[in-house]
N, C-alpha and C positions, 0 to 999 in steps of 0.2 A: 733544637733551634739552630744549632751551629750548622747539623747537616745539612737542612734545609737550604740555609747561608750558602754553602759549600756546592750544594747541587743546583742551586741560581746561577752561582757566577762559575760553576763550570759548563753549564746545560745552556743556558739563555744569553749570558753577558758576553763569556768569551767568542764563542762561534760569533756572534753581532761584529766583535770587532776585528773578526779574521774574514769575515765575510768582504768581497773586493767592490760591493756595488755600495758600501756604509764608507768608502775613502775616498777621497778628494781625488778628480784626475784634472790634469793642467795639460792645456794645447792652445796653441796659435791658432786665430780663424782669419779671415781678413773679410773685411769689414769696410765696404766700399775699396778705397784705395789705403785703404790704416792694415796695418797687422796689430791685432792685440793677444795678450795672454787671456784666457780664460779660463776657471777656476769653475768645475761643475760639483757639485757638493749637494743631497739631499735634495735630491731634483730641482735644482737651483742654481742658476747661471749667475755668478760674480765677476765683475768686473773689477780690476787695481782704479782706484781714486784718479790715479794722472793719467788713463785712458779714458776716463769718464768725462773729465772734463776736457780732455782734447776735442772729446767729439760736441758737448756744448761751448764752446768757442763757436761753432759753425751750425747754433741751434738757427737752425729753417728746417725746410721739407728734407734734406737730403738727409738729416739727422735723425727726421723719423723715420727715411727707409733704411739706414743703415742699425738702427734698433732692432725693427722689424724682420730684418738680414740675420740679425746677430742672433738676434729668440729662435728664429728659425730652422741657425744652426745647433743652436744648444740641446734640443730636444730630441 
């Protein structure tokens, strides 16, 4: 059972997490006239909380294209 153990988390666990597409990458996109950080993770675009809400401060149309903007660059 131990080897078993032992050849998982050398075989399958470790390579996962030396693997470079399983780690967060962070970049600046700009986004309308805003620069924000972006945090892509797990095929998954994250935004920081106080850019989030900068951009609903100014919830109308231009906030839906700047979303639309921002999905667009994440993929």
């Amino acid at each position: 059972m131990a080897e078993r153990l032992m050849h998982w988390i050398s075989h399958r666990l470790l390579p996962y997490f030396g693997d470079r597409r399983s780690q967060p990458r962070r970049r600046r996109v700009a986004v309308g006239e805003r620069q924000m950080n972006v945090l892509n993770w797990q095929d998954e675009c994250w935004l920081r909380l106080g850019d989030t809400l900068s951009l609903l401060d100014a919830a109308d149309q231009a906030l839906l294209s700047s979303l639309a903007e921002l999905r667009s660059r994440c993929h």
